[in-house]
C-alpha positions as CSV (number, residue, x, y, z in Angstrom):
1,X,162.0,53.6,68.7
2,X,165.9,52.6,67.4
3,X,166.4,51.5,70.7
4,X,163.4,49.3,71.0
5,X,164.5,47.8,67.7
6,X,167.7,46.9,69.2
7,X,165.9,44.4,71.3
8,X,164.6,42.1,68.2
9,X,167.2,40.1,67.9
10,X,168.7,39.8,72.0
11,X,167.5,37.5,74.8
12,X,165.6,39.3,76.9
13,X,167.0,38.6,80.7
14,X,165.0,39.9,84.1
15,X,166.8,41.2,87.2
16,X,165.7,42.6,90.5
17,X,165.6,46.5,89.9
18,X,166.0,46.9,93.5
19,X,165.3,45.1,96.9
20,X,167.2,42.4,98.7
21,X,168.6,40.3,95.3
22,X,169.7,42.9,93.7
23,X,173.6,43.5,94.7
24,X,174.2,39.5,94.6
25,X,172.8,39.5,91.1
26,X,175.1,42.2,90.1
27,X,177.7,40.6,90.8
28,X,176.9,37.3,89.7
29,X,176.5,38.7,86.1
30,X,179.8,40.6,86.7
31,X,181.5,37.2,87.7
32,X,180.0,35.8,84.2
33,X,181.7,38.8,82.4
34,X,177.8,39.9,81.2
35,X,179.3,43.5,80.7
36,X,176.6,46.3,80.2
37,X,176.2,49.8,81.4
38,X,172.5,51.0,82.8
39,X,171.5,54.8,82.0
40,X,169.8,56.7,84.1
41,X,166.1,56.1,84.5
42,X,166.1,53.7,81.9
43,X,165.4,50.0,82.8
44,X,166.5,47.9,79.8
45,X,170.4,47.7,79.1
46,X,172.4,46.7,76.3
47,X,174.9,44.0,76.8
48,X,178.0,44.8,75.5
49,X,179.7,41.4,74.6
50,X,176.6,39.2,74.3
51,X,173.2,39.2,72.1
52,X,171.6,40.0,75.8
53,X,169.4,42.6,77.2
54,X,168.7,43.0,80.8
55,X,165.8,44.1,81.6
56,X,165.1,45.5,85.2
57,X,161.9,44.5,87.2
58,X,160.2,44.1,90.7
59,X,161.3,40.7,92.0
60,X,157.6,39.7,92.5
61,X,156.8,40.8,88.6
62,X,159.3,38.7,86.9
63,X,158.4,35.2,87.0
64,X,154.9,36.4,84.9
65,X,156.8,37.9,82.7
66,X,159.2,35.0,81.9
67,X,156.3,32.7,81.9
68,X,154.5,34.1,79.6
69,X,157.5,34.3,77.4
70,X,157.8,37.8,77.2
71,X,161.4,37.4,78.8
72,X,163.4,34.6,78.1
73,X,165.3,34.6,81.4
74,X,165.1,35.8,84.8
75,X,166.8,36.0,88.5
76,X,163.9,36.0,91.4
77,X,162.9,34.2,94.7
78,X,161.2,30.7,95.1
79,X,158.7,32.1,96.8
80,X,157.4,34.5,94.1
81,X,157.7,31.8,91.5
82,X,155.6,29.6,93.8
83,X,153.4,32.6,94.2
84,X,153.0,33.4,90.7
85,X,152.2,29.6,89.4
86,X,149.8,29.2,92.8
87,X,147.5,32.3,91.2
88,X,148.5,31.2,87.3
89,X,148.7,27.3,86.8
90,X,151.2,26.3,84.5
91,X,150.7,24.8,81.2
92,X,152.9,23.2,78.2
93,X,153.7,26.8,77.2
94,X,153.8,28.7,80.0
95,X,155.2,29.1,83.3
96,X,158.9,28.7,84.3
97,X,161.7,25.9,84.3
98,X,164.2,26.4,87.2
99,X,167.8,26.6,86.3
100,X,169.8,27.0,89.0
101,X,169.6,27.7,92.5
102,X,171.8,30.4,92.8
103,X,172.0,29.9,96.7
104,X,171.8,33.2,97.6
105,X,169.5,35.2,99.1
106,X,167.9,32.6,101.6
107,X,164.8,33.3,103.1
108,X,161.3,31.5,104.8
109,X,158.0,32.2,104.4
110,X,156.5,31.4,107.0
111,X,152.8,31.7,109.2
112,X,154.3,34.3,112.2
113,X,151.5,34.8,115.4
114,X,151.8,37.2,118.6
115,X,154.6,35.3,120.7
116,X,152.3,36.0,123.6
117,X,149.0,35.5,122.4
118,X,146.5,32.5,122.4
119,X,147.3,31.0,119.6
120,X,150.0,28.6,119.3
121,X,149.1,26.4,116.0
122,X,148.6,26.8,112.4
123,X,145.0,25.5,113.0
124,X,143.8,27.6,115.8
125,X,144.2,30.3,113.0
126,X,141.7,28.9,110.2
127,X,138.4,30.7,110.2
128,X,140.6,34.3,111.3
129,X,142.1,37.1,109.4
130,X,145.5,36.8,108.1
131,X,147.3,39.7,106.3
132,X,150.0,38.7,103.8
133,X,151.6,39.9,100.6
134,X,151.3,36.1,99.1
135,X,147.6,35.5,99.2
136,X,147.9,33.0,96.9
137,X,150.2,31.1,98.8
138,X,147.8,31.5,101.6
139,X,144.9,30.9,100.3
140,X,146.7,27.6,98.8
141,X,148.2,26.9,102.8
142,X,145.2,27.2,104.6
143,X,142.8,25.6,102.2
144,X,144.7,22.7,102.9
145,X,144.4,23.1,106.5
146,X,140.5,23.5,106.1
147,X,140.5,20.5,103.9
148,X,142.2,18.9,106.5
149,X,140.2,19.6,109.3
150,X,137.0,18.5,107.3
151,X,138.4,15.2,106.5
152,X,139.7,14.9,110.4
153,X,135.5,16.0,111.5
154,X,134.3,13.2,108.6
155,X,132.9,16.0,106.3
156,X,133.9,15.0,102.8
157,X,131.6,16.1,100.7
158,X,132.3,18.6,97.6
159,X,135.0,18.8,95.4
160,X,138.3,20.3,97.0
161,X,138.4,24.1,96.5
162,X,134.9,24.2,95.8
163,X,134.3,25.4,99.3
164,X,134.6,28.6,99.9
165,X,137.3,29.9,102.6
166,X,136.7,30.2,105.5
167,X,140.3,31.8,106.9
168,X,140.0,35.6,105.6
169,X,143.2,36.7,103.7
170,X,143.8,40.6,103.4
171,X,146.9,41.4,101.2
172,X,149.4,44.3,102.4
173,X,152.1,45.5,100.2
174,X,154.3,46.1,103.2
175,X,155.1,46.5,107.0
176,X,153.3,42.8,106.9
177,X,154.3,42.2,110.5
178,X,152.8,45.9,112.2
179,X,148.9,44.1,110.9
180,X,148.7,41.9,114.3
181,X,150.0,45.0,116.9
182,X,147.3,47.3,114.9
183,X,144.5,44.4,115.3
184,X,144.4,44.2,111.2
185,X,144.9,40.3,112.0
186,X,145.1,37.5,114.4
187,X,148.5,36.3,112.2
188,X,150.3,37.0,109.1
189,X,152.4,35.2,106.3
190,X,155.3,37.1,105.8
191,X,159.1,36.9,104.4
192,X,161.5,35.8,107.6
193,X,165.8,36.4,106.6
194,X,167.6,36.7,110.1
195,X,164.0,36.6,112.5
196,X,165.0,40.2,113.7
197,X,161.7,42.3,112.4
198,X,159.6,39.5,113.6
199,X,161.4,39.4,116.6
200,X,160.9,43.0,117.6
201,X,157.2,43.5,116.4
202,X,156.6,40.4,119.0
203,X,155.7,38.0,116.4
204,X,156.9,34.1,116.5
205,X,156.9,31.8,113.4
206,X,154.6,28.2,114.3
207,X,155.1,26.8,110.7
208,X,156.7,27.5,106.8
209,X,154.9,27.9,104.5
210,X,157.6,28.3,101.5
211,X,161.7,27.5,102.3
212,X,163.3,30.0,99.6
213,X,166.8,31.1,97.9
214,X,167.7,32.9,94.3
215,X,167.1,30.8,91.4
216,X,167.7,31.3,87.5
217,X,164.7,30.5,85.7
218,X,163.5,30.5,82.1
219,X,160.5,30.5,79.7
220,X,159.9,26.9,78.6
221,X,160.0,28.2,75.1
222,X,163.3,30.8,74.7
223,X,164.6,32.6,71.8
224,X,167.9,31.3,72.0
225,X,168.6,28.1,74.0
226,X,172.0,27.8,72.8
227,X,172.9,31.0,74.8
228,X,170.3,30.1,77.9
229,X,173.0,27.5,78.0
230,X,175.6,29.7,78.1
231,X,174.5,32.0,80.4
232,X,173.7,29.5,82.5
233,X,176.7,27.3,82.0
234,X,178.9,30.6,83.4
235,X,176.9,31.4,86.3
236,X,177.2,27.8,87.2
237,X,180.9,28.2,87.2
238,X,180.6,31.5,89.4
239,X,178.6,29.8,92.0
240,X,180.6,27.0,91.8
241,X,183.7,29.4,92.1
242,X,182.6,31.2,95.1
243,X,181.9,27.9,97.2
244,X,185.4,26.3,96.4
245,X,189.2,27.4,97.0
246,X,192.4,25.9,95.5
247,X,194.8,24.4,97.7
248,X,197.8,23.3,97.1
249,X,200.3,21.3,99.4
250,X,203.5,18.8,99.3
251,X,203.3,15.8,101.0
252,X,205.2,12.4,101.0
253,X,204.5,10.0,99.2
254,X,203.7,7.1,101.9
255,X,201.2,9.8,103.3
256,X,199.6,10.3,100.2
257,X,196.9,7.9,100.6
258,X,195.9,9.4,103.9
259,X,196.2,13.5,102.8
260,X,193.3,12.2,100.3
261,X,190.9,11.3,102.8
262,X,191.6,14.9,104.6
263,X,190.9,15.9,100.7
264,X,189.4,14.1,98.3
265,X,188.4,16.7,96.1
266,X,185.6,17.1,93.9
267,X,186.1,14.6,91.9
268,X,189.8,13.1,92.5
269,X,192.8,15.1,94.0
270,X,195.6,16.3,91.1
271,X,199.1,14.5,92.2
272,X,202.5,15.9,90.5
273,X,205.9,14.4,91.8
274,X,208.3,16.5,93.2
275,X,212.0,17.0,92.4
276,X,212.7,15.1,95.5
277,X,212.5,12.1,96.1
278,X,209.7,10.5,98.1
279,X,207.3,14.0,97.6
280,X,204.6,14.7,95.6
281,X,202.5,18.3,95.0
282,X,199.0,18.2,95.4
283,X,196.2,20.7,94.2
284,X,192.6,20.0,94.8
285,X,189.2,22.0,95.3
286,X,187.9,22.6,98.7
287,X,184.7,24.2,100.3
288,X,185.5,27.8,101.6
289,X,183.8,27.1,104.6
290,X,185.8,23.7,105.3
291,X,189.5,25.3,104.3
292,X,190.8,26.3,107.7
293,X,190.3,23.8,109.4
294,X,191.7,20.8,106.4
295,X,194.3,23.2,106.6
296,X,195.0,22.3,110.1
297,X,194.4,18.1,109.8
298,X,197.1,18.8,106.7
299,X,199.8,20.3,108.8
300,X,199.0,18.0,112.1
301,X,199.4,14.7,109.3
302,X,202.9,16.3,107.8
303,X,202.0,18.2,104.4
304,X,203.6,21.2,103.8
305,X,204.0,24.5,101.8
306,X,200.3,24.4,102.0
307,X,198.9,27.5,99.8
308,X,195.0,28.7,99.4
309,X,193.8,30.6,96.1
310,X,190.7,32.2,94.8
311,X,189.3,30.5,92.3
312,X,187.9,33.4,89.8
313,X,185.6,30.9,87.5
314,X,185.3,27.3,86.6
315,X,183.8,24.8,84.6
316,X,182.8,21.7,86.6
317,X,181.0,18.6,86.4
């Protein structure tokens, strides 16, 4: 009961307890110094240097929960947000507000068929079973291809969604993609990362239902905006740290104008003069992906003493 007490006065903030978001989120909060230590068994942790409590749920389970205000903020997919606000409609008090995308965690939902089978289109599958795990999505998808088809055959009569279905949707908790190869259903709706388990149960994608990555989302009504801004403000500064390096170079002066092009920074680059005559030291962010090979342009155009370094954190605009 004391510790349940201890949870009056903190934002309440909802992580993956397991799966595939877990780890990233972990370390995101890590990398936005949200110190805590989780007991054993228990789901809810204190925050050490914050009025924060984490609070440890399914994925799939957290977007209710923040829109309905019962936790102020929560890490989850796109997909189960979509999925949650397809089977509860928001209103002006509940549902979510997305954040940030955290742009991690990057995934498809998408409408998968046998790769050798008859069908080959989304709309050679309405009227047939599909299994999923997001029947609301579903339901939502292939509605629309119904209505579609109605519209197309100069049927327009009734309200849309009055009809009934006609597609059959099944849910499945898990091992989506084994429903086709046990005849459970003639396609499925299921979560694709790298294509590999679809790939090996025979299954192709023909269509995408959902394109999803991480996002930080909130009630639309928190306890304590002033730190949802914080929180948020530092995890901004993590992603944004994890995209970008520092480097650093010397170049000449009468080159200057031309090492900006090769880096222009995110916003201008920062230019010191040099000691000698004629130089100038420049530092400026860079995509992580992009470094090697401004690197390179750099050298071939005549900069030198050209340094890379982590950046930990930031605050940028």
């Amino acid at each position: 009961m004391e510790f349940v007490n201890s949870l009056n006065d903190r934002l309440l903030f909802a992580v993956p307890k397991k799966g595939r978001l877990q780890q990233q989120c972990l370390e995101l909060l890590a990398g936005s110094d949200i110190k805590f230590h989780r007991h054993n068994r228990l789901d809810i942790a204190l925050v050490m240097n914050l009025d924060l409590a984490l609070v440890f749920l399914p994925a799939a389970d957290i977007p209710m929960y923040v829109g309905e205000g019962r936790v102020d903020l929560g890490i989850t997919g796109r997909d189960t947000c979509e999925e949650h606000e397809a089977a509860e409609p928001p209103t002006e008090t509940t549902g979510v507000r997305e954040l940030l995308d955290l742009e991690f965690g990057a995934c498809k939902l998408q409408v998968q068929v046998p790769e050798h089978g008859k069908i080959q289109t989304p709309e050679d599958l309405v009227g047939k079973n599909i299994v999923t795990s997001f029947t609301k999505l579903s339901e939502k998808y292939f509605r629309s291809l119904e209505e579609k088809a109605s519209q197309q055959n100069g049927q327009t009569n009734g309200e849309s969604g009055d009809k009934p279905l006609r597609t059959h949707i099944k849910h499945a908790g898990g091992s989506v993609e084994a429903a086709c190869a046990l005849g459970v259903a003639d396609g499925i709706v299921d979560l694709v990362e790298s294509g590999e388990t679809m790939r090996a149960a025979g299954l192709k994608a023909i269509d995408t239902v959902v394109e999803s990555t991480a996002i930080l989302i909130s009630s639309k009504h928190p306890s304590d905006p002033k730190l949802v801004n914080i929180i948020t403000n530092r995890i901004k500064g993590v992603i944004t740290a994890q995209k970008y390096v520092l480097c650093t170079y010397n170049v000449e002066r009468k080159n200057l104008a031309a090492a900006a092009k090769i880096t222009p920074g995110k916003r201008a680059p920062t230019v010191q003069n040099l000691d000698e005559e004629g130089w100038v030291s420049v530092s400026v962010m860079v995509g992580r992906k992009q470094i090697a090979g401004v690197m390179d342009d750099l050298t071939e155009m005549g900069a030198a003493d050209i340094l890379v370094t982590k950046i930990e954190n930031s605050r940028t605009t």
